[in-house]
N, C-alpha and C positions, 0 to 999 in steps of 0.2 A: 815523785809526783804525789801531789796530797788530791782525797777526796776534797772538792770544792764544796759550798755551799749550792751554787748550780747544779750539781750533781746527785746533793741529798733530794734537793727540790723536786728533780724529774723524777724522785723515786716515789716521794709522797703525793706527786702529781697523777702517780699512776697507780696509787693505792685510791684516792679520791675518784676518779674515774672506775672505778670496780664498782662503787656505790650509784652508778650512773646519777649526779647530778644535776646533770644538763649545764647549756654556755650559761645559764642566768648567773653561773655561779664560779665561771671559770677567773675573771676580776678576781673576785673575795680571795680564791681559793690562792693566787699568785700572790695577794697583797699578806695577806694573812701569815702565809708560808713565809714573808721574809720579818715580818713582825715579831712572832711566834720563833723563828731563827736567832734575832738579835738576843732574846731572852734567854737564850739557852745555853745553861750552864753546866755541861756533863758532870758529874763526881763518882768515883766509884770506892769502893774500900773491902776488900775480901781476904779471906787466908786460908791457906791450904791445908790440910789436916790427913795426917796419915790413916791407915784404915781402925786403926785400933783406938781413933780416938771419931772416931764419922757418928755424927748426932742424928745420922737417918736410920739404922738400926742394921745395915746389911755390911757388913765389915769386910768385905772381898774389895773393896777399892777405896783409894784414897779420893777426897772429895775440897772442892772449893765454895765456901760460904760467902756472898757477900751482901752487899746492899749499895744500891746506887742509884740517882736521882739527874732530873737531867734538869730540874730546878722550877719546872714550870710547874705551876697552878692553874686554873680552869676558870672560867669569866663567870659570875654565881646566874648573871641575868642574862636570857637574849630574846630579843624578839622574833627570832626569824631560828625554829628550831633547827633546820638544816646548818646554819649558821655554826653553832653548838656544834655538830654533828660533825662537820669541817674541821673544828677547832682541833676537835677531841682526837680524830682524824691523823693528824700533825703532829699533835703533841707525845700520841702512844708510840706514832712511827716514830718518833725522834728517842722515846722509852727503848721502844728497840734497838735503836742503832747505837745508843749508849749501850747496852748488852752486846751487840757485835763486837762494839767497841773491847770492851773485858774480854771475850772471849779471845780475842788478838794478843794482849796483854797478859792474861794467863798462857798461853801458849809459847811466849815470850820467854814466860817462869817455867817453862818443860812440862805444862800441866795439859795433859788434852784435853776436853770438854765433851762430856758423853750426854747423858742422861740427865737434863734440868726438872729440879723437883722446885715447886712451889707454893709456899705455904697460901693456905684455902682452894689447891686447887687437887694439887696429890698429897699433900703431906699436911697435917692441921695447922689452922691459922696460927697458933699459940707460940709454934716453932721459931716466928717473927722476931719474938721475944727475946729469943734462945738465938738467932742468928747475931741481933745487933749487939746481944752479950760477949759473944766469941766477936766478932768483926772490928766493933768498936770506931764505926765511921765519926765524921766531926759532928757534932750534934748543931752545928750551927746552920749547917749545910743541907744535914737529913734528919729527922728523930720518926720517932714511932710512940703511941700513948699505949693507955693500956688497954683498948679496945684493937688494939693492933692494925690503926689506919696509920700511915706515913704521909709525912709533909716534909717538902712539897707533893702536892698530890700527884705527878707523874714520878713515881717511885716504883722501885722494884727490889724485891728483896727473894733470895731461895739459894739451894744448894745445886753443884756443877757434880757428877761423877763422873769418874775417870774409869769408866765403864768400855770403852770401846764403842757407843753404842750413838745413837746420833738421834735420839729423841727427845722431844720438848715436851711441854705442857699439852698442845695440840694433840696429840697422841692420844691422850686419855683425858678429851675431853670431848663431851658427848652431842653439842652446841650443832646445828646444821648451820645456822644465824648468824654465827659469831665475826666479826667485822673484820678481827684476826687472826682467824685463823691461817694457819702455819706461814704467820708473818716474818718470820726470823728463815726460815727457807728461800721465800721469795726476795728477801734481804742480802742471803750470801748470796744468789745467782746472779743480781744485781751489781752488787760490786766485785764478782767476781766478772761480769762482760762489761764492768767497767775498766778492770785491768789496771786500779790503783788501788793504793794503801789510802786506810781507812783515817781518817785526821782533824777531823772538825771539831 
């Protein structure tokens, strides 16, 4: 059984409803999710590195570097900030579910997924740099400049330890605000009482 596109929907239906919208907005928010869907083109590209070569400095475990985009861009104008706010909504949860996605696929490669380090968030932006050097994703797909923003702008890039350890960015980040926080959590529990493989 494959996760359906229905199935992504009701997830980011229930990440939009945390923001309480209200019905004015419950239309946009169905129309948009399937809009924002057609557009979306996962890609991921990563490699696994033993501990004696780990670009993060602590050599006790071996680590996975990648970088992967889920192809979406962001609308530059809106009239109706919420609108935006919907968009941006959709487009991050789909950043994550691309990262769910990898971490299935690493797992696949006998890599467990511990500890995600993220460049500008624990570990310096510069690292960015130094991942897509090692990773070496299609640059038609993803790239990075030298102020180290990535396009398409729903991107992501950082390193996986094989840590044992089950912490994210969220962890050590100090935000009460934050829209996502510990979205990748409420992600696996999702498709874990969905009780399919992840496939979109």
């Amino acid at each position: 059984m494959k996760i359906t596109a229905e199935k992504i929907t009701c997830f980011i239906e229930e990440e939009t409803r945390r923001v309480k919208f209200g019905d004015k907005y419950s239309f946009y928010i169905k129309e948009r999710t399937k809009e924002i869907l057609a557009k979306y083109k996962p890609y991921f590209a990563f490699k696994i590195l033993p501990p004696e070569k780990s670009i993060y400095g602590d050599t006790k475990y071996s680590s996975a570097v990648f970088a992967l985009t889920t192809g979406l861009n962001s609308e530059e104008n809106y009239d109706d900030y919420n609108k935006g706010l919907i968009d941006d909504i959709i487009a991050s949860t789909l950043t994550y579910y691309a990262l769910y996605n990898l971490k299935n696929k690493l797992l696949s490669e006998n890599f467990t997924t511990g500890t995600l380090l993220t460049p500008g968030n624990i570990i310096p932006i510069e690292k960015s740099a130094e991942i897509f050097s090692i990773v070496q994703p299609d640059q038609n797909l993803i790239s990075i400049n030298s102020k180290m923003l990535m396009y398409p702008r729903y991107s992501l890039n950082g390193i996986y330890l094989n840590d044992g350890k089950n912490n994210s960015e969220c962890n050590y980040c100090k935000s009460s605000k934050c829209l996502y926080k510990n979205i990748t959590a409420r992600m696996e529990l999702f498709m874990k009482n969905a009780g399919e493989d992840p496939a979109l």
